[in-house]
C-alpha positions in Angstrom: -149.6 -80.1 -99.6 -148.7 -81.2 -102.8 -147.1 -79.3 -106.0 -150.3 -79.0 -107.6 -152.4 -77.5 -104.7 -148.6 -74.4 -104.7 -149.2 -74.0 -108.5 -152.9 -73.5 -108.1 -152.8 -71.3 -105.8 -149.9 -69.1 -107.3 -151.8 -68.9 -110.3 -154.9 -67.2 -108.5 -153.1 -64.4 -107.5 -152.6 -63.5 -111.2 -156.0 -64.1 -112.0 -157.0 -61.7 -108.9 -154.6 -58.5 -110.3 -156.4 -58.7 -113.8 -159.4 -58.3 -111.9 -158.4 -54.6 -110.7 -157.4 -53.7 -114.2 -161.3 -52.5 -115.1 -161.5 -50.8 -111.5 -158.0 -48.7 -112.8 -159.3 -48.1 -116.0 -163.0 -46.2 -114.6 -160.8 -44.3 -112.2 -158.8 -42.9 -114.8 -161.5 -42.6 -116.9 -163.4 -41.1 -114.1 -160.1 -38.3 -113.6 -159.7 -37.1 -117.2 -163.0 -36.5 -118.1 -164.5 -35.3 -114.3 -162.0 -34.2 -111.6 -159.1 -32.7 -114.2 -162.1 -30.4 -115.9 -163.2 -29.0 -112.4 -159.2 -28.2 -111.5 -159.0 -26.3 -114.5 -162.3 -24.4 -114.4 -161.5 -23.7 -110.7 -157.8 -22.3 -111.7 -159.6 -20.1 -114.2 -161.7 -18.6 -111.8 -159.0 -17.8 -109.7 -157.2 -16.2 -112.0 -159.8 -14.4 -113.8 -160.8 -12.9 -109.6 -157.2 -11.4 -109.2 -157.2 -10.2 -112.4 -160.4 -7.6 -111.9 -159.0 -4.2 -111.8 -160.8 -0.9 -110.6 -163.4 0.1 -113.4 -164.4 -3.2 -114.3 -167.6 -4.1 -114.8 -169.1 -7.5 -113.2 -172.3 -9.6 -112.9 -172.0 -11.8 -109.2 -173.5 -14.5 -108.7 -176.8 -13.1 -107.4 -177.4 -11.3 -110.9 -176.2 -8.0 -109.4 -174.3 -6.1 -112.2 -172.1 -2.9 -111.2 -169.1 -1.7 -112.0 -166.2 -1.8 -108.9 -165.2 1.1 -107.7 -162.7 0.0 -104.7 -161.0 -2.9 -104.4 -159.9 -4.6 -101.1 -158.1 -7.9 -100.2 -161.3 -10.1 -100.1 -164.3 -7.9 -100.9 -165.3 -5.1 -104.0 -167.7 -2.3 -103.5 -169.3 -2.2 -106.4 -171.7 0.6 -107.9 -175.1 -0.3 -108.9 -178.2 1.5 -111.2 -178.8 4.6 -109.0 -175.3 5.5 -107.3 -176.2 2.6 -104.7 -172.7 1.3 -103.5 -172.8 -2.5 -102.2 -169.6 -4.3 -101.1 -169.4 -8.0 -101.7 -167.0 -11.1 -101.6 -164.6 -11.7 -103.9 -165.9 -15.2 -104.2 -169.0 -13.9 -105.3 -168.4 -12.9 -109.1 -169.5 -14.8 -112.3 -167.1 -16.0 -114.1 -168.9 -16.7 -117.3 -171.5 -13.6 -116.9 -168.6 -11.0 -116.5 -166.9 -12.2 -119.3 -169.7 -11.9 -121.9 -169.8 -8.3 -120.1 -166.7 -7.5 -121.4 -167.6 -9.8 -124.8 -170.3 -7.1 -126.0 -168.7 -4.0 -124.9 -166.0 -4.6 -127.2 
């Protein structure tokens, strides 16, 4: 081999990082504006779930509105129009649809 073939070929290997440098930039892109949104939402849910004290009143995800009357570590019972008593999953409450609960009873 000669000099010129080594210099040609060092040279492509520089050429072939700058062609990652768009792939880098979508995935970052792709991070800030998809996966770091969901991460936060998700966080707030969590926190909003432990936060819901005895009393409170909640819309699941169903549409079922009530107002808890026990708590336990993974599941409500909740009380319903009528007296009815229902017991769901912790996992099971709106976000969003309690909070405008609590919005217009304020």
């Amino acid at each position: 081999m000669n000099t010129t073939n080594i210099l040609l070929m060092a040279g492509g290997t520089q050429a072939g990082l700058g062609q990652f440098i768009p792939l880098i930039l979508i995935i970052v892109v792709f991070y800030f504006f998809m996966i770091r949104p969901q991460l936060k939402k998700s966080k707030d849910q969590k926190k909003f779930r432990e936060a819901i004290a005895k009393g409170d009143k909640i819309v699941t995800i169903g549409g079922i509105h009530g107002k808890i009357v026990e708590l336990q570590d993974t599941t409500f019972i909740i009380e319903v129009e009528g007296g009815h008593k229902l017991k769901i999953e912790k996992s099971a409450v709106s976000m969003d649809s309690s909070s405008m609960i609590g919005a217009e009873q304020k």
